[in-house]
C-alpha positions in Angstrom: -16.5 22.8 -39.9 -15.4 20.7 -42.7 -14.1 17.0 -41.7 -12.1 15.7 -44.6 -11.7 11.7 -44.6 -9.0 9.7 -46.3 -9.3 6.1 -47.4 -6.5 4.3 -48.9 -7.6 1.5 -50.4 -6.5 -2.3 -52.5 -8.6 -5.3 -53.2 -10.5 -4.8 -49.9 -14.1 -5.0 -52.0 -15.8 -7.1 -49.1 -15.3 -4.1 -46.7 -15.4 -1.3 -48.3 -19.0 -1.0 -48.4 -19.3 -0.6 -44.6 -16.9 2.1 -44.5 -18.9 4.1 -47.5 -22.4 3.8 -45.8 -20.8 4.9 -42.6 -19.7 8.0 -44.2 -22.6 9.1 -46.7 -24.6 8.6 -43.1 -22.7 11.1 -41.5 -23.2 14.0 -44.2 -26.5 14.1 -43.0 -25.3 15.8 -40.4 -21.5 17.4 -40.9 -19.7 18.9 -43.8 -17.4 15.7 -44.9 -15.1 15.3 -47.8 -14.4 12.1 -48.4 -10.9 10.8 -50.4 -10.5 7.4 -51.8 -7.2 6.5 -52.9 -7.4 3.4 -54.7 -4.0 1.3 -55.5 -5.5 0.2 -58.9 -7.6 -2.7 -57.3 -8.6 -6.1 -59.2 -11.6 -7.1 -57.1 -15.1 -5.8 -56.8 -13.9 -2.5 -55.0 -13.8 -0.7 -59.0 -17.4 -1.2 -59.5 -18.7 -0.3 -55.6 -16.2 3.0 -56.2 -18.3 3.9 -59.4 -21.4 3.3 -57.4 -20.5 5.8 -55.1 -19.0 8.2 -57.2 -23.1 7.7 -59.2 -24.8 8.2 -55.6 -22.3 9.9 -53.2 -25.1 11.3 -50.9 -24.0 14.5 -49.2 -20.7 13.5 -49.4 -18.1 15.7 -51.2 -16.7 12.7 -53.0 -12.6 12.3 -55.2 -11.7 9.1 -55.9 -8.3 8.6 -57.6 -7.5 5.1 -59.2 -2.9 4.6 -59.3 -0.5 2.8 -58.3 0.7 4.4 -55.2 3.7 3.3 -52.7 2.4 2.5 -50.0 -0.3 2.9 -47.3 1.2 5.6 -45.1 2.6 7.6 -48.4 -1.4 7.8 -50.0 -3.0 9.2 -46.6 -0.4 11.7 -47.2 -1.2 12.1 -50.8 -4.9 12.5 -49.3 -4.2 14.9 -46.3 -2.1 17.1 -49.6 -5.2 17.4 -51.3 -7.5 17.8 -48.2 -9.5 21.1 -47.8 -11.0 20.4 -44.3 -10.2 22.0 -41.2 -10.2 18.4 -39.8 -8.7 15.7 -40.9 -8.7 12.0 -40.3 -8.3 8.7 -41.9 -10.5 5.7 -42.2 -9.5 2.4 -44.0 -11.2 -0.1 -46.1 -12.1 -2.7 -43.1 -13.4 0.4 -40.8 -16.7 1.9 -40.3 -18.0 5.0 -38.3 -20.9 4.9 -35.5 -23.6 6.6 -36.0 -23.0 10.0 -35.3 -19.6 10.1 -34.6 -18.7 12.9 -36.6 -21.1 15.4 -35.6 -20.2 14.6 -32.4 -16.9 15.1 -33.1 -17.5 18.4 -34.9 -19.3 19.6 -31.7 -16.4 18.7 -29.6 -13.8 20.8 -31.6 -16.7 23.5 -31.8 -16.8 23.9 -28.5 -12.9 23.2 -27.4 -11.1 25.8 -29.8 -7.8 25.1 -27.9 -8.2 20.9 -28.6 -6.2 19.8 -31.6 -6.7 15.8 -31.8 -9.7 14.2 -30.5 -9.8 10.3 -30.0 -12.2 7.8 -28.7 -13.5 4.5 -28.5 -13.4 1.8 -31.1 -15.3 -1.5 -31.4 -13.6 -4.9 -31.9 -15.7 -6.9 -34.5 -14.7 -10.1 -36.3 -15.0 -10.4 -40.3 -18.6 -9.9 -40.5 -19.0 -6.9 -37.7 -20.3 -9.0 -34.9 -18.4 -7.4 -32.0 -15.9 -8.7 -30.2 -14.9 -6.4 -27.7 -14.1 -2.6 -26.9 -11.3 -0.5 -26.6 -12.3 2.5 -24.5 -10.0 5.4 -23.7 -10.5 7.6 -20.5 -6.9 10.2 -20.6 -4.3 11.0 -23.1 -0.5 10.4 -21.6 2.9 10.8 -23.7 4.5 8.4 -21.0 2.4 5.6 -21.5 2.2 6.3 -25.9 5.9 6.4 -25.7 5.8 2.6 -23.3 2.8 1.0 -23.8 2.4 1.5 -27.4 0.0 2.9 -29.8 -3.3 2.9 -27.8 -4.8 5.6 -29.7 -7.3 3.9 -32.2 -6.4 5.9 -35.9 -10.3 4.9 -37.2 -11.6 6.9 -34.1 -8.9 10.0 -35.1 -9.8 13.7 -36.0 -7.1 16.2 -36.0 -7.5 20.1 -36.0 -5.4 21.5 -39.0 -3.8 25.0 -38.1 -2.2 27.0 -40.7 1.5 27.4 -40.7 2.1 24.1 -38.0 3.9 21.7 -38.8 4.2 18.0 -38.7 0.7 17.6 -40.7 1.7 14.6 -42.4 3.1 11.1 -41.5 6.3 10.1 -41.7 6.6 8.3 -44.8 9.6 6.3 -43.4 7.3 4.7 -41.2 5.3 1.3 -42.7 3.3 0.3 -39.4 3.4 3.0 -37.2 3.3 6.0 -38.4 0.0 6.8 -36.5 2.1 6.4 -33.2 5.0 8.6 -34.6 2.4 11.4 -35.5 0.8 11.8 -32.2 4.1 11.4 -30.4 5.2 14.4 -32.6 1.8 16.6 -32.5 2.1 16.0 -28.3 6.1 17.1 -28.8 4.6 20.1 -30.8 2.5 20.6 -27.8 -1.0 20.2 -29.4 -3.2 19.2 -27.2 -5.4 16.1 -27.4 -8.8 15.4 -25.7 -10.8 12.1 -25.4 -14.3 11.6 -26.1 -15.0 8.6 -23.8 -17.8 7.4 -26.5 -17.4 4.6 -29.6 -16.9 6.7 -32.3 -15.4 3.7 -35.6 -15.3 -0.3 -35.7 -12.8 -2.0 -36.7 -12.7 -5.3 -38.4 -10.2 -8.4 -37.6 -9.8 -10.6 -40.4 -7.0 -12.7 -41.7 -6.3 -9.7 -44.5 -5.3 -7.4 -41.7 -2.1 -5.7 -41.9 -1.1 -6.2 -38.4 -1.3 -9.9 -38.8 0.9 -10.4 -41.7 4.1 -12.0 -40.0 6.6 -10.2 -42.2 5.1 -7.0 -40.9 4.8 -7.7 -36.8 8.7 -7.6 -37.7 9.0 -4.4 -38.9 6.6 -3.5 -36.1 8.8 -4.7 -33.9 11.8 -2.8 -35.2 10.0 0.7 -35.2 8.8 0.2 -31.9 12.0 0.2 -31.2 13.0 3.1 -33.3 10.1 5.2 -32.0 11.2 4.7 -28.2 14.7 5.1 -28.5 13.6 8.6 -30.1 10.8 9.7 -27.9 12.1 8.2 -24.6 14.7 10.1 -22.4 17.8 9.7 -23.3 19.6 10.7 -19.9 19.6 6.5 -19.5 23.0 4.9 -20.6 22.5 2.5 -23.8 22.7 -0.9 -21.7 20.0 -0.1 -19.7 17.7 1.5 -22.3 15.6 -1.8 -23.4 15.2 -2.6 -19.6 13.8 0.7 -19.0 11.3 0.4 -21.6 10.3 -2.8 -20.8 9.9 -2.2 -17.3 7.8 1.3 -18.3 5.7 -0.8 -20.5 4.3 -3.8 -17.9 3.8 -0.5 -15.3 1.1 1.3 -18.3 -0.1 -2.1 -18.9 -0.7 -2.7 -15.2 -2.1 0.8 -15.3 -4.6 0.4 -17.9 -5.9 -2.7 -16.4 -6.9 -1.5 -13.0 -8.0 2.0 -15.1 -10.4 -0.4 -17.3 -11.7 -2.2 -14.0 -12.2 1.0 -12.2 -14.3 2.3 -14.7 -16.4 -1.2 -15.6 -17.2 -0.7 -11.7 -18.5 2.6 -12.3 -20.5 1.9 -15.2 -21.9 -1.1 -13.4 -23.6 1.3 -10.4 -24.4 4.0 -13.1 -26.4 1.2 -14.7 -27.9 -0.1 -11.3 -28.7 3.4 -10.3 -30.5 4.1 -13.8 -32.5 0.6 -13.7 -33.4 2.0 -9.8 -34.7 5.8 -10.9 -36.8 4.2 -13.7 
């Protein structure tokens, strides 16, 4: 099963390397086609892109230097020219774990009916000393739709069937058009499946997108845009942003007595593992 990877990619040189190793170590193991879409970049990330085209590994390599038009129109540009039966994208300041895409592989492998499969995904600062984890246990449209985008696009894979539709993002969409696309693959009735492992890292530094100011307010504005289409709409106007402010504190109370639950289980897993050795 071929796993085709897009990166888009600009001046992001003092990343990128992580995210190349983590691929060529994968082909060791999986059928990956990896796509770099590079926005004509003036840093180091020309010469580490020749590097890799020099010594690609395993990897089934296309690199493509233009200008492009944004982020979410390249990893469309990279799904067009994608020839896997899985796709995914990965960006410059994001790195796989070990194994992750074998793993991944397996699952669809062995889950023919499973369309997306997401998992975990480590917090690390600049330099990839982690910071936390986000780990997933259940896939819900209810609490997508109120809570927001918890599904981490770095720890992504989606099954690509012939003759579906809504394969690409919505190019309309500058900060979340991850959440739109698995709002509209769950609408489409694909079905999604979690692998409660790590499977990507992702970086926080002060290049990210999400923390350029100008941005939080378009993220703000197509959070809005995204519930008021997704949400039901049998609520009267008024009462709409109540509702889905309400909705939103209930998921977040949810997912913090969820994440408690299960630190209490791992904790007498870990006891009862220390007490059999």
């Amino acid at each position: 099963m071929r796993v085709s990877i897009v990166t888009p990619s600009f001046n992001q040189g003092r990343y990128i390397s992580r995210a190349i190793e983590s691929v060529k170590q994968e082909a060791t193991q999986a059928e990956i086609e990896h796509i770099v879409l590079d926005n004509c970049s003036t840093d180091e990330t020309g010469a580490l892109l020749r590097g890799y085209q020099q010594s690609p590994g395993g990897v089934d390599l296309l690199v493509k230097v233009r200008r492009d038009s944004g982020q979410t129109a390249t990893i469309n540009q990279g799904f067009r020219l994608a020839t896997g039966q899985i796709v995914c994208w990965l960006n410059t300041d994001e790195w796989y774990t070990p194994g992750a895409i074998s793993q991944v592989v397996r699952a669809f492998e062995m889950h023919p009916e499973v369309d997306v499969i997401f998992g975990n995904c480590y917090f690390t600062d600049a330099g990839g000393s982690v910071l936390g984890q986000r780990r997933e246990t259940f896939f819900s449209r209810a609490m997508l739709i109120y809570r927001g985008c918890y599904i981490p696009s770095c720890a992504t894979f989606v099954r690509r069937r012939p003759g579906r539709p809504n394969s690409e993002l919505d190019e309309s969409f500058r900060v979340a058009m991850d959440w739109d696309w698995y709002l509209r693959l769950a609408d489409e009735g694909r079905r999604f499946r979690v692998i409660d492992s790590p499977l990507a890292y992702f970086a926080w530094h002060d290049s990210n997108l999400s923390r350029d100011q100008k941005l939080q307010t378009v993220a703000a504005t197509e959070r809005r845009r995204l519930q008021e289409r997704y949400a039901p709409k049998w609520l009267p106007p008024p009462f709409r942003g109540a509702t889905f402010f309400v909705n939103g504190l209930v998921w977040r109370v949810i997912r913090v007595l969820r994440n408690r639950l299960w630190s209490r289980i791992d904790r007498r897993r870990n006891v009862a593992v220390r007490t059999s050795g």
